[in-house]
C-alpha positions as MATLAB code, in Angstrom:
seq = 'XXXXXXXXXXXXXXXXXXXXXXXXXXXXXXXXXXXXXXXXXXXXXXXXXXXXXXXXXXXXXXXXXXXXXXXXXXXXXXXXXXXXXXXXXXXXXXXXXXXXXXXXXXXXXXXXXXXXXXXXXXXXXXXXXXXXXXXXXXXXX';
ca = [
      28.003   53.109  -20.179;
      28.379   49.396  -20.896;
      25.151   47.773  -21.613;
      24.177   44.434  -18.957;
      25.451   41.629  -19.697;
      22.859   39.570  -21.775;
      24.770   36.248  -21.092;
      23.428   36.599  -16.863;
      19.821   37.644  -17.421;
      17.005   35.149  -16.907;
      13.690   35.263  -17.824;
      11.886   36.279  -14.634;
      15.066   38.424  -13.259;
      13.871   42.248  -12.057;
      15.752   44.586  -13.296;
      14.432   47.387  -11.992;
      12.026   49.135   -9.729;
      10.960   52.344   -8.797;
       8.346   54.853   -7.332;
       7.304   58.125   -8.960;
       5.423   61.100   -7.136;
       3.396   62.674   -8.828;
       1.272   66.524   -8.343;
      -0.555   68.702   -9.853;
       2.242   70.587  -10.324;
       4.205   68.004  -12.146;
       1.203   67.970  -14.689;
       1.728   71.768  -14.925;
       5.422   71.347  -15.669;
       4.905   68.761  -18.035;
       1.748   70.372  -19.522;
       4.260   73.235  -20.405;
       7.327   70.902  -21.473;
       5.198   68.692  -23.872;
       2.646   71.325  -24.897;
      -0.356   69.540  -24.043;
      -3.140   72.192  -22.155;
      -5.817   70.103  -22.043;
      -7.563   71.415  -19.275;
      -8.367   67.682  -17.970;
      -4.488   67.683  -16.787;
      -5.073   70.415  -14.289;
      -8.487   71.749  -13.302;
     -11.018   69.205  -11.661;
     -14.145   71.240  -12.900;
     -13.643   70.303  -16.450;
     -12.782   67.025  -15.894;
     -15.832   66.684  -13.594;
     -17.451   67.958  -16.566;
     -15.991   65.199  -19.281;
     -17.365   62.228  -16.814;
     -13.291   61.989  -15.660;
     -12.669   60.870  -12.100;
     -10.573   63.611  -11.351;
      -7.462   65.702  -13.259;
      -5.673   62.937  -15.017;
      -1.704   62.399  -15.805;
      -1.256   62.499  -19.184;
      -0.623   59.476  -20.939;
       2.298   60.224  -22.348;
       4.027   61.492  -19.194;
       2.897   57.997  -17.404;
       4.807   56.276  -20.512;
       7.620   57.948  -20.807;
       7.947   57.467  -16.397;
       7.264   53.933  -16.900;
      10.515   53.067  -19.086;
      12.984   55.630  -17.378;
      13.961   52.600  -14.878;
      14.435   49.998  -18.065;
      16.325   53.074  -20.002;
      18.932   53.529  -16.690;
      18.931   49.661  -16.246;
      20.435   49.645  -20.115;
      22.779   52.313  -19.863;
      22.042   54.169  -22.803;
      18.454   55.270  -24.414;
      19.735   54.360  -27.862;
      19.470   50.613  -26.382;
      15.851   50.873  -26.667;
      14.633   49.127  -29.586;
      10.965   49.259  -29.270;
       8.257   50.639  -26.499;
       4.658   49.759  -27.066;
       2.383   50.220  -23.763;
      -2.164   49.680  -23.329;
      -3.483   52.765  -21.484;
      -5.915   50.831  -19.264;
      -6.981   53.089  -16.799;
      -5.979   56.618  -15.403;
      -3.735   58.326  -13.280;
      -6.074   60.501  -11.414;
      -3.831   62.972   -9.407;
      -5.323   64.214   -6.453;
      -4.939   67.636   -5.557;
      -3.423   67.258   -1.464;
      -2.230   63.624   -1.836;
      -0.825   63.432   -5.467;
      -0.735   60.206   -6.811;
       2.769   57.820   -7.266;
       2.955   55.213   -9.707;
       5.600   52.038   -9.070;
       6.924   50.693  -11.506;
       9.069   46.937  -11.774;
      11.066   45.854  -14.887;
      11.402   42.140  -15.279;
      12.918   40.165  -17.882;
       9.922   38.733  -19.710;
      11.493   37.274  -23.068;
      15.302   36.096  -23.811;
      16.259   36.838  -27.429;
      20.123   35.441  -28.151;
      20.337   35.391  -31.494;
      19.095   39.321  -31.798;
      21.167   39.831  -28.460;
      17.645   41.532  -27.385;
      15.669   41.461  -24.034;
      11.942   41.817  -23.892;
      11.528   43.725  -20.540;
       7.547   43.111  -18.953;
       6.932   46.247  -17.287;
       4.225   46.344  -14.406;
       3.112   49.818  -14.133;
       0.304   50.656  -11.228;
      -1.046   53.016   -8.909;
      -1.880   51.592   -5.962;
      -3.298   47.920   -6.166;
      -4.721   48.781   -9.827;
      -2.595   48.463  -12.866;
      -2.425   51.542  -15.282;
      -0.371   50.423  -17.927;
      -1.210   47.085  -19.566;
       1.245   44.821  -22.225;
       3.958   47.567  -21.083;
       7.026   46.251  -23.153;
      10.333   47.073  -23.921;
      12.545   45.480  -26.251;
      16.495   46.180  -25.075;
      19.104   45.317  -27.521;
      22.327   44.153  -25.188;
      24.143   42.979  -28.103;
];
């Protein structure tokens, strides 16, 4: 797929946004996909126990959500250059409601001579922000 055309971005375009539901089974699927049991991804009691909120997302699953939108936005995943996120608070999933975290991609950083976007990502659940300094550097060159 042909990557965006660097020439029309502008710092401050979106380039993306999205919604992703998430339930306690989707932490059992990806418990079993990634191989990470900890029991604080699906029983309450022992996250109760740990001083947790309530069964958390794990991080990793809440990263790798977070930059699917920039990754479809690009075209191709090999068009990601670099990915660094700031856990800064957790996805507690409740057990009836689930939880869904939104996500919005916006051109943060313009680099022309690299050919390379820096893509801000804003990553919350609800009004609070669970991802902090979520960036993604897109080479469109």
């Amino acid at each position: 797929m042909p990557a965006p055309d660097f020439a029309s971005l502008t710092v401050g375009d979106v380039v993306a946004e999205r919604s992703f539901p998430l339930t306690r089974d989707s932490l059992v699927r990806y418990a079993g996909a990634s191989g990470d049991f900890n029991p604080i991804h699906y029983r309450d009691d022992v996250a109760a126990e740990v001083g947790l909120p309530g069964v958390l997302a794990h991080g990793m699953l809440t990263m790798g959500l977070a930059v699917q939108p920039v990754v479809d936005w690009a075209g191709d995943p090999g068009r990601i250059a670099d990915y660094q996120v700031r856990f800064t608070r957790p996805v507690v999933v409740d057990p009836q409601r689930g939880a869904t975290i939104t996500v919005a991609a916006k051109v943060g950083q313009l680099d022309e001579a690299a050919t390379v976007a820096r893509i801000d990502l804003t990553v919350k659940l609800g009004d609070d922000t669970v991802l902090g300094k979520a960036q993604v550097r897109v080479h469109l060159g």
